[in-house]
N, C-alpha and C positions, 0 to 999 in steps of 0.2 A: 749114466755113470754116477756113483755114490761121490760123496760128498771127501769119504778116505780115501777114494781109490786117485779122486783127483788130485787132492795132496800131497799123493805117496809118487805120483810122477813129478810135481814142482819141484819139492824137494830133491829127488832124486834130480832131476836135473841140473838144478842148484850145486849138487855136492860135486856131481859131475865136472861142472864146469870151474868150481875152487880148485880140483887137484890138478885140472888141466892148465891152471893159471899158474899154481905154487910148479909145477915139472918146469915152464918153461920160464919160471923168474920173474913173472908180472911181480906190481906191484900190488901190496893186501889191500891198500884202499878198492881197486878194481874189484876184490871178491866180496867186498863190503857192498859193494854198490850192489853187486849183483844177490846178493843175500838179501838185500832191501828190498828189489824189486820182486824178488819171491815171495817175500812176508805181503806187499800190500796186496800181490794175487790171488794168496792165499784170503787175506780177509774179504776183499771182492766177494769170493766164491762163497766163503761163510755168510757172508749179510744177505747175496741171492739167496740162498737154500735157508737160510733162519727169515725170507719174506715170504717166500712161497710157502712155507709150512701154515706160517701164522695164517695165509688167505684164505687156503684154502678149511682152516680150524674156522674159521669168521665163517664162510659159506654154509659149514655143516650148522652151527649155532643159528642163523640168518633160518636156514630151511625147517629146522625145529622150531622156532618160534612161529612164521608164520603159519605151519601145522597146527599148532595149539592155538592160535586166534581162530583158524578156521575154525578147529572142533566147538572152539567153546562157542562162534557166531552161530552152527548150526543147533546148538544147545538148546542155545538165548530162542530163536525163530523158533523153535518146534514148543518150545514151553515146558518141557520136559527133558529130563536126562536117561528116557530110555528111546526116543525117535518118535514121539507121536508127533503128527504133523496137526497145521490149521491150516484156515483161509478162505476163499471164497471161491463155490463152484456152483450157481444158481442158487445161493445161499450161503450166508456163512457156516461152516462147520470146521469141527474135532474130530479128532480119529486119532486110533492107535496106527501106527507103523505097519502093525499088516493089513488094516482097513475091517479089521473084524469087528472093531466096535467103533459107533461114531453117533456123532449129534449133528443136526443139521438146524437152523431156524430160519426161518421163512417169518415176513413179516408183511402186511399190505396195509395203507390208508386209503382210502375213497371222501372225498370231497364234495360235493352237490352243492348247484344251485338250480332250483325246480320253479317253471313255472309251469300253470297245469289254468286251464278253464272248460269247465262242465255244463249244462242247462239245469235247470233249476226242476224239480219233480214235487209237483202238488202242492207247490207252493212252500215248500219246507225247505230250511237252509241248511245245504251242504257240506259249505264252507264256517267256520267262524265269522261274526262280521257279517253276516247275512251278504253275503260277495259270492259269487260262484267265481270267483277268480281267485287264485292264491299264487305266492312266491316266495323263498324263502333258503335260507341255508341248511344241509346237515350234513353231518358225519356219519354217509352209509354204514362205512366199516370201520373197524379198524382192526386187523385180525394178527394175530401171533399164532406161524405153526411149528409143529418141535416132533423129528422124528429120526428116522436110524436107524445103526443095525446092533443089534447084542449077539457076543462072541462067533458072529458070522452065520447064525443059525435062526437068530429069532431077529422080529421089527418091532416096529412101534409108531404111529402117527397119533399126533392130539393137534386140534387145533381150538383155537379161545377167539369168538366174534363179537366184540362191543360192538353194538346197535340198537339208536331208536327200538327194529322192528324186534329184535332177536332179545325178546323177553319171554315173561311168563304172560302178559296179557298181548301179547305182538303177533307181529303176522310173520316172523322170520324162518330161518330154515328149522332148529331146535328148537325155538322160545326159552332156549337158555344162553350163558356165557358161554357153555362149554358144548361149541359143534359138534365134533366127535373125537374120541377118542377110541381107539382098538390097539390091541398087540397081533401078534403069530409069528407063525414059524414054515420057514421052505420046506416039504417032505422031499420033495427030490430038486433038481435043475429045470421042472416044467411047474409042478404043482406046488402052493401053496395055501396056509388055511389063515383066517382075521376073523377076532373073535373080538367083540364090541360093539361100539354105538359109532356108526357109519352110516353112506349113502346107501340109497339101490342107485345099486347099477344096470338101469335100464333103457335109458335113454342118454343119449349122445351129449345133447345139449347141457343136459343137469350134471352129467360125471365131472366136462370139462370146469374146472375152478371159477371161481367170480372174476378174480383177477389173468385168468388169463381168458376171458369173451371179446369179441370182437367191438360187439355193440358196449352199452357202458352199460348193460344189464341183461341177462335172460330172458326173451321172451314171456311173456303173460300165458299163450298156449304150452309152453314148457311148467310152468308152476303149477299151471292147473290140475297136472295129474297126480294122482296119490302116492306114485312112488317118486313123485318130486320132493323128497322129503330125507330126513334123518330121522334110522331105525335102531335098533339094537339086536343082535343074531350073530348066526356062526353064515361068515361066506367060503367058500370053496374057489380058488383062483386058478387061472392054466396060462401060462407061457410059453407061445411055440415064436417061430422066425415069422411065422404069415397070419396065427390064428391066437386069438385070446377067447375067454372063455372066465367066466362065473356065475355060479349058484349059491343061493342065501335062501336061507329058514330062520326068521325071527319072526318079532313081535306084529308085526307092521304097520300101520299108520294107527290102527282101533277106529278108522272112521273121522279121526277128528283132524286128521290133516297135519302140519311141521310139527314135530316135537312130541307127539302124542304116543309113539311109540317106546319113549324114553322112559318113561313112567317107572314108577318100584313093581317089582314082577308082581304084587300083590293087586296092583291097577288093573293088571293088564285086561283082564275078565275073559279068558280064553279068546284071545287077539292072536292069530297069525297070519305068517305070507312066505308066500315061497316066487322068489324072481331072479330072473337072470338075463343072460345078454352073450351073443357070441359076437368075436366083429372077426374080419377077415381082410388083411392087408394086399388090394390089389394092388400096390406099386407103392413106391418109397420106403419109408419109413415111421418105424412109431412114434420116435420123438416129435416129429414134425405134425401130428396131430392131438399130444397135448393140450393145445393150444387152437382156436379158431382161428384163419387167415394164414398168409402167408409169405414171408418177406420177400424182399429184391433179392434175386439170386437163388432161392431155394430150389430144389431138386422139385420134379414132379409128383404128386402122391396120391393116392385113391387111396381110402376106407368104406367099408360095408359094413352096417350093424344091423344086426335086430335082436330085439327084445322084449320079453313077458314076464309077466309075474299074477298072482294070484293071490287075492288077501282078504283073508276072513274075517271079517272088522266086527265081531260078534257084542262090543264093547257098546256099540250104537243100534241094538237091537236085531243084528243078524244079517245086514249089511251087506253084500259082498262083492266086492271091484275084484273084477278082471281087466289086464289092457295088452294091448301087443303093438309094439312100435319097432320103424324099420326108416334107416338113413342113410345116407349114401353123400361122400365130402369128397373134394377135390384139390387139390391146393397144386397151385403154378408156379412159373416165376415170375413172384410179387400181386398174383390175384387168387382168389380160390373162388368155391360158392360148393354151397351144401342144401341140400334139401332132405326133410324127414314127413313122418305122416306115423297118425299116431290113431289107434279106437279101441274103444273097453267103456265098460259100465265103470263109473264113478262117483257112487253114493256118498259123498264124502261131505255133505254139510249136514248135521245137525240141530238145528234149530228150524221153524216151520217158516215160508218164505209164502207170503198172500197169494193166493191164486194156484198154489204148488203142492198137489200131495207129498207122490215120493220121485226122488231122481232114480226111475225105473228103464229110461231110455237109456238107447247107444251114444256115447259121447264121439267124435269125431272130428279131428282138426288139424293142419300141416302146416307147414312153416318154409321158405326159401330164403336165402341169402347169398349174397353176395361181396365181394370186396376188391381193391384194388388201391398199388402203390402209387400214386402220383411222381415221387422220387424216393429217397432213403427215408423223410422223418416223416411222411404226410397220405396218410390215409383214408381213401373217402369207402363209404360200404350204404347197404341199403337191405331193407328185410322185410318178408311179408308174412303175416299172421294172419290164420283165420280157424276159427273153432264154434262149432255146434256144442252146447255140453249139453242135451239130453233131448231125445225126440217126445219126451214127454212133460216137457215143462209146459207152464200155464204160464202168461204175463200177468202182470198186477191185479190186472181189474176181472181175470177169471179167463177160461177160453182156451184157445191153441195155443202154440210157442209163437210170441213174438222175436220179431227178425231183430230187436233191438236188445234179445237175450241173447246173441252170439256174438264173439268178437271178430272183430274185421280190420284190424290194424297193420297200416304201412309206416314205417319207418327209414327215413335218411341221417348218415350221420358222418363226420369226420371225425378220424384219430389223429392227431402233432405229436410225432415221438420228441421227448427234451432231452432225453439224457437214454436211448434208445428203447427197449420193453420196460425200462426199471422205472421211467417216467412218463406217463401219458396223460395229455389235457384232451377229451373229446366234449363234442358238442352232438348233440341229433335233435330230429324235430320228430316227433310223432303223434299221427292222425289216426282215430279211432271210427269210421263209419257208423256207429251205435254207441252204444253203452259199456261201456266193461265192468260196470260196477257188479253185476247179475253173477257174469261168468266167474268175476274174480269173488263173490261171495260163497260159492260154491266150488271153488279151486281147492288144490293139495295145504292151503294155508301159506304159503310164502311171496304172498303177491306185495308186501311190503315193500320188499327193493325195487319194484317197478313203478312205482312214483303214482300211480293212477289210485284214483278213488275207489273206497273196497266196498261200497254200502250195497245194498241189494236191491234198491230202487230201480225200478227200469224207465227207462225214456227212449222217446225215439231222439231224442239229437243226438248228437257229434260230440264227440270230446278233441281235444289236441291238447299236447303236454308237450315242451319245451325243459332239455335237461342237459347241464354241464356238470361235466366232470373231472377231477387234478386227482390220478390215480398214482402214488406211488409205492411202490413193490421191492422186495428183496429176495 
């Protein structure tokens, strides 16, 4: 009922009850009285309806304001006034609003302290200090990567590795600052093309990242091979729900092992290679092999790879590596274990090595591991290595292949999650049965980050190397 209609009855009632008072002779003060008590009902009724009005004006101004703090909060967070979002999702990144373009940066430190003891060969020192014992600090890595997508249609990866080895005179992956870099573009929702200076992808162990290995390094028989390396070529990519798949045509190593491929096309001296790799998801998932090992609570998962490639290293006198490898990984809940096996010629050193024509033999060597969670932050794992690299090497002093030319190393080692994958201090001990300085002189070039001696001396002693590491990652 409006606010006149209730008026228009007091009143009336009011006037009503005057003329009823004046017919039968009351007295006028009595219609006073009662004219009065109408007036203060009357204002009653006005101050409710002129409070309610004002409240619910207040409510509307109240709900508009808080509107506009929202808008502008999600303004202020996005960084932008058209919706592009940040934050952090296995890296920090940017994006637009509908995710068609974005940056992501990945970053990694590595920390070491190494100790390492060798025997001593012909009397000649090894070590500085004429010590075959050493120890000491470095800064394996320290890596910045930067990639994304442009207007939904093309990518981009670049990653930049300060390192000791990852020079021009080093033993690292490029022997430059700049890892790799490539761009491309998706042709459909299965095929993609990267065109740049990138990995082969050929083997398992090498694809997987530094910072995500189980061990707190690669393998020695993983380095060894030539497509353990950064090339520069056009690769061809396939993504199905069970199957991947790539092919590459580039430069390829030129014989000389990390980085050698990178060269100005003018270097290259008719240097190619063509390699590839299919894997096939028997159970789980891809994400979950990223990554070597496998946490408390993960889903179960199978992968199967094999892979080849073929490369004309014409650069080093006509050279030519072939290899074909093949692996097969497991991951549980909070243990896995993987094994691969790898053979192909591998002409890949250079320089003339006493006792050693040509690296004309089969090379040949596999690798097993294993791992396991203790609880949530504590990991222990263990790996075995073993490699032939050429059935026709000579030892030092002239002769058949000495058994102290091939490597033979076991390894133990724990992970201590601090702060869960983004922080890991590991320890491992590892025993060499021979030599490795042979094999690793005659490896892909990246034997740098595996802490062992790269000389080409052979002995029959033992090596043991002793390595900690404070890895942190973004």
């Amino acid at each position: 009922m409006s606010f006149a209609t209730k008026a228009g009855i007091v009143l009336g009632a009011a006037a009503f009850s005057g003329m009823a008072v004046a017919s039968t002779g009351n007295a006028s003060n009595d219609l006073q009285s009662r004219l009065e008590a109408a007036e203060a009902k009357i204002a009653e009724m006005s101050a409710q309806q002129s409070g309610d009005w004002l409240t619910e004006q207040r409510s509307e101004q109240i709900r508009g304001l808080v509107q506009d703090v929202l808008a502008d909060a999600d303004t202020r967070a996005s960084l932008q006034g058209d919706g592009a979002t940040s934050g952090y999702n296995n890296g920090f990144f940017v994006q637009s609003a509908d995710g068609k373009w974005s940056m992501k940066v990945n970053g990694v430190f590595q920390e070491r302290w190494n100790m390492g003891s060798q025997p001593a060969h012909l009397a000649v020192a090894t070590v500085p200090g004429n010590d075959n014992h050493a120890f000491g600090f470095e800064t394996t890595r320290a890596l910045l990567n930067f990639s994304g997508s442009l207007a939904g249609k093309a990518f981009y990866n670049v990653r930049l590795d300060w390192s000791p080895y990852n020079t021009a005179a080093g033993n690292g992956l490029s022997n430059s600052e700049l890892e790799w870099a490539y761009g491309g573009w998706n042709i459909n929702d299965t095929w993609s093309v990267q065109v740049g200076r990138q990995k082969f992808d050929v083997m398992r162990a090498f694809m997987v990242n530094a910072e995500d290995q189980q061990a707190i390094e690669r393998s020695s028989q993983t380095y060894y091979w030539d497509t353990s390396a950064i090339t520069n070529g056009i690769k061809l990519v396939g993504n199905s729900d069970q199957a991947r798949y790539n092919v590459m045509f580039s430069n390829g190593s030129n014989g000389g092992g990390a980085g050698f491929g990178n060269a100005a096309w003018a270097a290259n001296d008719h240097g190619w290679a063509v390699t590839g790799r299919g894997e096939w998801l028997l159970q789980g998932d891809w994400s979950q092999f990223d990554r070597i090992g496998s946490s408390t609570g993960e889903a179960a998962g199978m992968l199967l790879g094999v892979g080849a490639g073929y490369l004309n290293n014409q650069g080093v006198g006509g050279d030519d590596n072939w290899i074909v490898s093949a692996d097969l990984s497991y991951d549980g809940n909070g243990w896995n274990m993987y094994g691969s096996v790898t053979g192909g010629n591998n002409n890949n050193a250079t320089t003339a090595v006493a006792g050693r024509g040509s690296n004309d033999g089969t090379s040949l060597g596999f690798e097993v591991g294993a791992g396991m969670y203790m609880n949530d932050n504590n990991e222990l794992y263990a790996r075995w290595q073993w490699l032939s690299p050429g059935l026709a090497l000579g030892n030092a002093s002239g002769g058949t292949e000495d058994v102290s030319s091939k490597l033979n190393i076991a390894t133990i080692g724990w992970n201590h999650y601090i702060a869960g994958p983004n922080t890991k201090l590991s320890v491992d001990w590892n025993w060499c049965f021979s030599d490795p300085g042979f094999a690793n002189a005659l490896g892909g070039g990246a034997m740098g980050y595996t802490g062992w001696w790269t000389n080409a001396a052979q002995t029959s002693g033992s090596q043991w190397l002793f390595r900690t590491q404070l890895q942190v990652s973004f």
